[in-house]
N, C-alpha and C positions, 0 to 999 in steps of 0.2 A: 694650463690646459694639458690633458693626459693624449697621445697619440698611442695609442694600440697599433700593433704589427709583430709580426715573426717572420724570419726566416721561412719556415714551411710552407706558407703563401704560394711561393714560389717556385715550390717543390710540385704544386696541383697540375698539373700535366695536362695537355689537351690535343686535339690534332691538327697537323698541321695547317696552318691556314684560318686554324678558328680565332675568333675575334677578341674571346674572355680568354688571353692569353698571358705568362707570367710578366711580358714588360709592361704592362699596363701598370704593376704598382711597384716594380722598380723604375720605368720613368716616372709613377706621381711621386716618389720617394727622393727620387733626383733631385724634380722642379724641388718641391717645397726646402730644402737644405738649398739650395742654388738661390731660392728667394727670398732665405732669410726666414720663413715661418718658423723651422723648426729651433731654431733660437730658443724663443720663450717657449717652448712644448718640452714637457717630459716623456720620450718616448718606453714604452713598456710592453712585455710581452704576457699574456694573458695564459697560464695552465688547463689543461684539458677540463672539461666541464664533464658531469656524471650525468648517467643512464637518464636517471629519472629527471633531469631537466632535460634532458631529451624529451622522452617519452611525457611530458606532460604538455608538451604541443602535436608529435609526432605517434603514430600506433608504433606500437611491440613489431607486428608486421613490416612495416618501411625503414625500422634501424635493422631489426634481421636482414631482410632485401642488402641493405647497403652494405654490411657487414659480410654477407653471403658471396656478395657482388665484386668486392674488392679484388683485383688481380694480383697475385704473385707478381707478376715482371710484366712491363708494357701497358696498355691503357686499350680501355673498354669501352665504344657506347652506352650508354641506359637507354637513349634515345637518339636520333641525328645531332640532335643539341646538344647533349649532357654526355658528360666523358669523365671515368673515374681510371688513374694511375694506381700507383701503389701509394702515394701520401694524399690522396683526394680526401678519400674519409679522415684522416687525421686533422686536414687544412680546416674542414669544414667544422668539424668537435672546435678546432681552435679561434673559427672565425664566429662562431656562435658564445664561444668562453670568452671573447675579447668583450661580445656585447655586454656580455654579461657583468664581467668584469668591470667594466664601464658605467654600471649603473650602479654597482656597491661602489665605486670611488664620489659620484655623485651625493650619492646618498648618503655616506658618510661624510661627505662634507671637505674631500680633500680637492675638490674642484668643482665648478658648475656645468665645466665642458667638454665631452669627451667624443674624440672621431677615432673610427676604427680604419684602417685603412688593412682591410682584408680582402679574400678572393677563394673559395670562389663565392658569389653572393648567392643570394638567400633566396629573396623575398615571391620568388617562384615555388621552392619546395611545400605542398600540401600535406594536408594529415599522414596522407596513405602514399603518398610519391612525388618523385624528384623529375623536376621538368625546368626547360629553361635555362640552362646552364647551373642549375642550382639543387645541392643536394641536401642540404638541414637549412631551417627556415633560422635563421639568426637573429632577426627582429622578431618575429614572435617568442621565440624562446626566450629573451634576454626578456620581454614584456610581462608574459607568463611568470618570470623569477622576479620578476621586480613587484609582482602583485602578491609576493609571499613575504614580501618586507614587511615593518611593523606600520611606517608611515604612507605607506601606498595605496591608493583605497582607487583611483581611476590612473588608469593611462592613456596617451596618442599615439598612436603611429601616425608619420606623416610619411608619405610616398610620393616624391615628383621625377622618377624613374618615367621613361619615355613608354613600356611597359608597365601594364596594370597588374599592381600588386594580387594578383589570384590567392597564391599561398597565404600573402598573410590573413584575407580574407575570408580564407578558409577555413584558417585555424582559430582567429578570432572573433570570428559571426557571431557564436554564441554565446562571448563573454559582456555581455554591455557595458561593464567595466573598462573595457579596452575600445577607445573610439578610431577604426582607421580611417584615414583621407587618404586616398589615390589618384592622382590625377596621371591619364596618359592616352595614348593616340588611339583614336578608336574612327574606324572599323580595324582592331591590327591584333600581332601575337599579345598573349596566347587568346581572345576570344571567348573567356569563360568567367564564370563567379563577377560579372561588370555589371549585372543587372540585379544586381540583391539589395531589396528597398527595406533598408530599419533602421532605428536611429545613429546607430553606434557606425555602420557602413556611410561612407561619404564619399560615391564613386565619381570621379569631375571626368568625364570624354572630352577630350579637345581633336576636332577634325585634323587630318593632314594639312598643314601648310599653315597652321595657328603659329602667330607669333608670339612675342615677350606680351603686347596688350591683351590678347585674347588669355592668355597664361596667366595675366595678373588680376584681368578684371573676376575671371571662374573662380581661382584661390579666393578673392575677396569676397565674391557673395557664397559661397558655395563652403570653404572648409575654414575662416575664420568668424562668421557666425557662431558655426557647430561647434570649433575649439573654445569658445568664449563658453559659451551651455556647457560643453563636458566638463570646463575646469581641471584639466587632468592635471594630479600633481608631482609629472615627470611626461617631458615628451621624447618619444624614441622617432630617429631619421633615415626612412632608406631613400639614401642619397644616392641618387644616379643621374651622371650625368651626360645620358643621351637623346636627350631632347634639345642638345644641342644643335646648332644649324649645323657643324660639318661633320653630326655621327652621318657612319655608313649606314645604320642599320635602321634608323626609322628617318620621319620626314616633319617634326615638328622642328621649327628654327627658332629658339633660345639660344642667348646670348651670356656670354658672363653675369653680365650684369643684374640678367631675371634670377641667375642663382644666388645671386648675392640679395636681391630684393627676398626673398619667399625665405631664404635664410635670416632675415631681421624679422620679418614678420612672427617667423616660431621663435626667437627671440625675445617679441616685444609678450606672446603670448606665458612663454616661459617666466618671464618676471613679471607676472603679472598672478599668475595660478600657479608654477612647477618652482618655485623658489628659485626659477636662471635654470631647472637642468633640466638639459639635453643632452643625449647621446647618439651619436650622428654612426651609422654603418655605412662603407660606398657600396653600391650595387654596381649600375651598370655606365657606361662609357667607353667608348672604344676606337675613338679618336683621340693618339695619344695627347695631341696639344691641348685640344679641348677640352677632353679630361682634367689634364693639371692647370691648366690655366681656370678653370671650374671651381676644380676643387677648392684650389687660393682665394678665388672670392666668396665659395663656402666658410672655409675656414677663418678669413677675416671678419667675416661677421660674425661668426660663434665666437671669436677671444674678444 
């Protein structure tokens, strides 16, 4: 199994006190070498991705913005949430190139599994702007380049981020190609793109205080029927994981165990239609133990 990460990750600057901050994935980076994962992983770093896979999820307009936006020295709002340094945009080209990366290794056949362990995430950035902590959409971009391959004809996103996938939603709506599932806590941020009824969109709300059963029962009538119909043949993962019981920042209580569940299930769907591949990105979590200890039983079920 391929681990994507760089150094530059970590270089994404933020303020203080904010949540999506660099120990989040040098502690997941810790855990996992401490618990023996990365053993059998080939760890790899992924080179900067081009404009136009950019700009084929994103407008001319929001790489300008970002590009414009970039600080000389010290670090900048875009919004109360979202904070670009002087290596933000670079982390971001890189944590979108790792996806991508990810999905030619699959494709070519040098593995079936691939986790990105990048930052800052993604799956908030829209066509036209960056919100959420997140400045280039990485799962749709890397979905986008994977629909330019010779064998790719449908893809998935799956999203079980505590947070509803808006961005990719955004970017995706119009590809029927591309089928997303987002499950996440709703009435909550960001509040927008959750009610768009078509077939390829599969928005699952789970109220405040929904446990692992309410979590597993939605997943199972709700986005493994729809993955069965789309057949996609590759599924992409923005994995986050704060829907855990002790994130700070929302109030659904998942446990290890439901990430490890919903991780077999795309899985069992992968071998079944995606020939085994998947390519997992993390998004969000922000409790460091919870986090890593997450991520492991994500990762045990991908290898």
């Amino acid at each position: 199994m391929h681990i994507y990460t760089h150094p530059e990750f970590t270089h994404h600057e933020v303020a203080e006190g904010h949540p999506e901050r660099p120990e989040r994935l040098t502690y997941l980076m810790d855990h996992l070498a401490r618990e023996g994962l990365l053993d059998d992983c080939v760890l790899r770093e992924a080179m900067d991705l081009s404009d136009a896979q950019i700009l084929a999820a994103h407008s001319t307009e929001h790489l300008e913005f970002l590009q414009r936006s970039e600080p000389t020295d010290g670090i900048i709002p875009l919004d109360p949430d979202t904070w670009m340094g002087t290596h933000s945009l670079n982390a971001a080209r890189l944590a979108a190139s790792s996806v991508c990366s990810g999905v030619d290794d699959v494709l070519a056949g040098t593995g079936k599994r691939v986790f990105c362990a990048v930052r800052p995430p993604g799956h908030h950035a829209e066509t036209n702007s960056a919100m959420g902590f997140c400045l280039l959409n990485s799962i749709a971009i890397a979905a986008l380049h994977a629909l330019n391959q010779a064998d790719v004809a449908r893809v998935a996103i799956v999203d079980f981020d505590v947070h509803h996938g808006n961005g990719s939603v955004d970017i995706c709506k119009e590809h029927p190609e591309i089928m997303v599932c987002s499950s996440f806590q709703h009435p909550y941020y960001p509040n927008r793109l959750d009610d768009i009824e078509q077939p390829n969109i599969v928005n699952t709300p789970l109220a405040a205080g929904s446990n692992g059963d309410d979590f597993r029962r939605a997943i199972s009538t709700q986005w493994l029927p729809a993955l069965e119909q789309h057949q996609p043949d590759l599924i992409l993962v923005s994995a986050g994981f704060d829907a855990h019981q002790l994130d700070p920042l929302a109030a659904l209580n998942l446990q290890e165990e439901d990430f490890k569940w919903i991780t077999q299930q795309i899985v069992n769907i992968a071998n079944q239609h995606s020939q085994g591949r998947v390519v997992s990105t993390l998004e969000g979590g922000y409790d460091l133990d919870a986090l890593a200890w997450s991520a492991q039983a994500h990762l045990e079920a991908l290898m």
